[in-house]
ROPAVEX-986920 format. One record per residue (C-alpha): x, z, y. Coordinates in steps of 0.1 Angstrom, whole numbers. Last residue first. Example, Ala and Ser with C-alpha at 12.3 -4.5 7.8 and 13.67 -1.06 7.14 Angstrom:
2
px = 137&pz = 71&py = -11 $
px = 123&pz = 78&py = -45 $
***
This chain:
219
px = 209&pz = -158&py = -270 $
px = 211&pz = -130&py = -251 $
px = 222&pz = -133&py = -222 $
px = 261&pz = -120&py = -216 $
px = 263&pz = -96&py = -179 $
px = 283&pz = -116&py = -146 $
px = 280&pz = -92&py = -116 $
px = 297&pz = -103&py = -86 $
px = 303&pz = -79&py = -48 $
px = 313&pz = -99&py = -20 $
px = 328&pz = -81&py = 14 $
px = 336&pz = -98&py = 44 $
px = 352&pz = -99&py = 79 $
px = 384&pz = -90&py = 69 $
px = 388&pz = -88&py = 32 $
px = 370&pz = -70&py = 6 $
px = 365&pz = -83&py = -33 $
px = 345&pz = -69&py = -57 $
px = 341&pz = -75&py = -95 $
px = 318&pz = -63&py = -121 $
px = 319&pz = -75&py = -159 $
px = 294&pz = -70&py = -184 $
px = 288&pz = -57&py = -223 $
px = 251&pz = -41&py = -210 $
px = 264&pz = -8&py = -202 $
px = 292&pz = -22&py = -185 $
px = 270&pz = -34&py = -158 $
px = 254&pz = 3&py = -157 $
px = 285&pz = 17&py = -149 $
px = 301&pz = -9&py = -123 $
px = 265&pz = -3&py = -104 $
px = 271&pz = 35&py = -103 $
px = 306&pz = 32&py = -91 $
px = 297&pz = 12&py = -67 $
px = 269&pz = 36&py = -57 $
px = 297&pz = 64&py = -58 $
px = 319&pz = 43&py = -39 $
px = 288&pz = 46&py = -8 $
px = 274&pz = 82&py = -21 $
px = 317&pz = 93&py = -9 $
px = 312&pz = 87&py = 30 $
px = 304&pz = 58&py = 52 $
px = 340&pz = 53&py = 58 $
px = 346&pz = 25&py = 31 $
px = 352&pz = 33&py = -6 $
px = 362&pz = 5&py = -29 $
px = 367&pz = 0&py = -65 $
px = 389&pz = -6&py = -95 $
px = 410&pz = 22&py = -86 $
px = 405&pz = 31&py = -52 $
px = 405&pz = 2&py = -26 $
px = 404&pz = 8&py = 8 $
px = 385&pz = -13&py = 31 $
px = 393&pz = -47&py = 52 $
px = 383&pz = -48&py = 84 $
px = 350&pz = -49&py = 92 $
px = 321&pz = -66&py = 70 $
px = 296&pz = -96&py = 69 $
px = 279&pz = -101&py = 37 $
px = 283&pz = -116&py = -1 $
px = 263&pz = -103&py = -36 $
px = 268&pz = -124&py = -61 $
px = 248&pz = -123&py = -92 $
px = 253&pz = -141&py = -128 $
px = 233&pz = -136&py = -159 $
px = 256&pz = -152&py = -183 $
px = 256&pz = -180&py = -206 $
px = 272&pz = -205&py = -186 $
px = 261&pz = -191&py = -148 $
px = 226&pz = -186&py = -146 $
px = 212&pz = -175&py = -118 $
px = 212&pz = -146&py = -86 $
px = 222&pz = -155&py = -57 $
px = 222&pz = -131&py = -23 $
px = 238&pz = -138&py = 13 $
px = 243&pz = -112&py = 38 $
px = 251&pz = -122&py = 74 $
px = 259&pz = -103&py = 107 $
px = 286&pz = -119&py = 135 $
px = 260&pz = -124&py = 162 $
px = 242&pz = -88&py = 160 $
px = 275&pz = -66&py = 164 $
px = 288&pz = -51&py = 132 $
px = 284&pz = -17&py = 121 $
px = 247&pz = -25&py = 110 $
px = 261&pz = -53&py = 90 $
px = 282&pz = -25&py = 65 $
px = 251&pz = -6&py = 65 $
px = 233&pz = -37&py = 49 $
px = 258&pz = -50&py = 25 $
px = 260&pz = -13&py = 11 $
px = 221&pz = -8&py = 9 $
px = 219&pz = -48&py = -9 $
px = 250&pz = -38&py = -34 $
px = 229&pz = -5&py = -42 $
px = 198&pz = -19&py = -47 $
px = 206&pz = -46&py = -64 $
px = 223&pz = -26&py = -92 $
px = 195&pz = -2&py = -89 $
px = 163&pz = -26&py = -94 $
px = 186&pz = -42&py = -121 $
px = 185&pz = -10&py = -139 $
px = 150&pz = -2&py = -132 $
px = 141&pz = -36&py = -147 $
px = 161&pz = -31&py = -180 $
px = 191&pz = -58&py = -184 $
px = 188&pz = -79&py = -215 $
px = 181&pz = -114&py = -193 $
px = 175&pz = -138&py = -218 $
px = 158&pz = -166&py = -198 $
px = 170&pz = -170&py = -162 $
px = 161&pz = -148&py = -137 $
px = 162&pz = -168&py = -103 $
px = 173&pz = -157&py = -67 $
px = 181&pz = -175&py = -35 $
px = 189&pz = -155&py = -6 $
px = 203&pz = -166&py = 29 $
px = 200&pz = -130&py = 48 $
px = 204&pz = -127&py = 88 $
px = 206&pz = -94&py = 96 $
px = 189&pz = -83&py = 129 $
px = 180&pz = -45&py = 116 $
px = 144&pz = -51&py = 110 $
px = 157&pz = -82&py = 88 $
px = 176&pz = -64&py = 70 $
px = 148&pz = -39&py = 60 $
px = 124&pz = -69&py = 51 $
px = 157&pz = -85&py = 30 $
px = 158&pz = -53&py = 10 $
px = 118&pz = -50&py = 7 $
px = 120&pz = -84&py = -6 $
px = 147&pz = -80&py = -31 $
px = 133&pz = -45&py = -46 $
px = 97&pz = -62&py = -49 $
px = 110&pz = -91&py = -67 $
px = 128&pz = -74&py = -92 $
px = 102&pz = -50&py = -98 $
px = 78&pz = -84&py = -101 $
px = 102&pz = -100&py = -124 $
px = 101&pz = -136&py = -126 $
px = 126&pz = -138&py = -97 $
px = 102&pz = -153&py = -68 $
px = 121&pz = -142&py = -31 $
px = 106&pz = -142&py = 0 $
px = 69&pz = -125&py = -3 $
px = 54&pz = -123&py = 31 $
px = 50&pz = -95&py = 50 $
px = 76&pz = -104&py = 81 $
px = 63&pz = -142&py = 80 $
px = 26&pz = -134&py = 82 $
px = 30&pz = -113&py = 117 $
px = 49&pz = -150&py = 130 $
px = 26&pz = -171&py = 117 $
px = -4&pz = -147&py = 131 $
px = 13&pz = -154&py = 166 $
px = 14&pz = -191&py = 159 $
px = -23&pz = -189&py = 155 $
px = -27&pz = -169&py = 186 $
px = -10&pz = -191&py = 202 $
px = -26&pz = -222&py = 193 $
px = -64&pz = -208&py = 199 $
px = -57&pz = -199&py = 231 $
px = -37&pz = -234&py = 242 $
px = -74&pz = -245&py = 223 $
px = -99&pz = -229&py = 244 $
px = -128&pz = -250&py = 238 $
px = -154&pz = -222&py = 240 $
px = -163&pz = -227&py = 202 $
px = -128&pz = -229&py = 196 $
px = -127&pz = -194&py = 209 $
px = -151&pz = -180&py = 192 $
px = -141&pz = -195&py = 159 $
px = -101&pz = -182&py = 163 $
px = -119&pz = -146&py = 170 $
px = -137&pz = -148&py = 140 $
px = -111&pz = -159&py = 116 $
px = -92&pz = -130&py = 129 $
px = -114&pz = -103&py = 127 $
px = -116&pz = -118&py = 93 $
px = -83&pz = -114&py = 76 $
px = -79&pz = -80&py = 95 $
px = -85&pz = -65&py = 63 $
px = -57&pz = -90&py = 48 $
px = -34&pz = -82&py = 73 $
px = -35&pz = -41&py = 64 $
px = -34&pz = -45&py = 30 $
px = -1&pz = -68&py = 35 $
px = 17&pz = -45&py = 58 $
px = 6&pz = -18&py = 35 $
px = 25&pz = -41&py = 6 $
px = 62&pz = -40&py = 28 $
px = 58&pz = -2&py = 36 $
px = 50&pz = 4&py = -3 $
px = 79&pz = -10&py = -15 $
px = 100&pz = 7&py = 7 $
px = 89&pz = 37&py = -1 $
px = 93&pz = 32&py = -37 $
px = 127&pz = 16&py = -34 $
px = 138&pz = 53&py = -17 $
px = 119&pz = 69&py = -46 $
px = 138&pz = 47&py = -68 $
px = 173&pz = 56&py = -53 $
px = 166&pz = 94&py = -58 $
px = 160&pz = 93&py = -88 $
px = 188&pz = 70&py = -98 $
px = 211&pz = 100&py = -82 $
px = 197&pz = 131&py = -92 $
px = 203&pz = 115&py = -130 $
px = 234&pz = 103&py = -118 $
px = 237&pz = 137&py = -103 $
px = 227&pz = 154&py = -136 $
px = 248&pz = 131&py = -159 $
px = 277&pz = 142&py = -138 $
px = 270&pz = 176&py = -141 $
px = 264&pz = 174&py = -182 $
px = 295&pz = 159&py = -184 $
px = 315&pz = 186&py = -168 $
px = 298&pz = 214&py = -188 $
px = 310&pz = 194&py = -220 $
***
């Protein structure tokens, strides 16, 4: 009894902790926007001032340069689900900070029984593990690729990226060297997934890891 109430603290510690992280990032990711919209007309202003004095090269770069600050605030990634969608973007905003290349494409189908904070820490944890696992890995060889559909009549997600070698497996999971929170997040995801009737899976070779979720829809 004592034992159970520990672990449902630290999962308890543990969730918490993981949506005040998504929070954060959240937030970073939407300031970026606040802060480009209020510059919204500086910029309009400055492009009309210099059209006016027919300096067009100046005029083209700094419109490519505002492509380029739009691009890194932009929303990605158009699930249905706005918690959804803020999770995934401010995942692939962090990846893309640290170099890593990320080929997403992600769709909630009708159905989906799976509570938003839920999915917000399934995807969380197989997007923070994908990510550290890249960061060990020099800048050329770094990928993570996300989809998220319908598969028959089951919400499906895989969850692929660049790894090192091979890592342990433990039971039905795998622990690499970034310490015991890294299986435990596994562990956490394989939890929830079986709270809604579904299967996880992972897979590590050299070179890569890939993570799938398949959970029934409801009908």
């Amino acid at each position: 009894m004592l034992f159970q109430k520990w672990i449902d603290k630290r999962i308890e510690a543990y969730q918490s902790d993981l949506l005040r992280k998504y929070c954060d990032e959240v937030e970073s990711m939407y300031s970026k926007m606040r802060t480009w919209r209020h510059d919204y007309h500086n910029h309009i202003q400055t492009l009309q001032a210099s059209m006016a004095l027919g300096k067009y090269e100046e005029v083209i770069n700094y419109l490519r340069d505002l492509n380029d600050d739009l691009t890194q605030v932009d929303t990605v990634i158009k699930t249905g689900r706005v918690m959804v969608d803020a999770i995934l973007n401010g995942k692939i905003n962090i990846a893309s900070q640290n170099k890593i290349p990320v080929n997403a494409k992600a769709k909630l189908p009708d159905g989906v029984t799976v509570s938003d904070i839920d999915l917000c820490v399934i995807i969380g944890n197989l997007l923070d593990n994908a990510i550290e696992e890249n960061k060990k890995l020099p800048e050329d060889a770094r990928f993570i690729r996300i989809y998220i559909g319908k598969k028959n009549t089951q919400l499906y997600l895989a969850f692929t990226n660049a790894a090192g070698k091979k890592q342990e497996r433990q039971g039905s999971l795998f622990f690499s060297t970034k310490g015991n929170d890294h299986g435990f997040g596994l562990g956490r995801v394989k939890s929830l997934v079986e709270k809604y009737d579904g299967l996880f899976s992972a897979d590590s070779e050299d070179g890569g890891f890939t993570a799938e979720v398949l959970i029934p829809l409801a009908e």
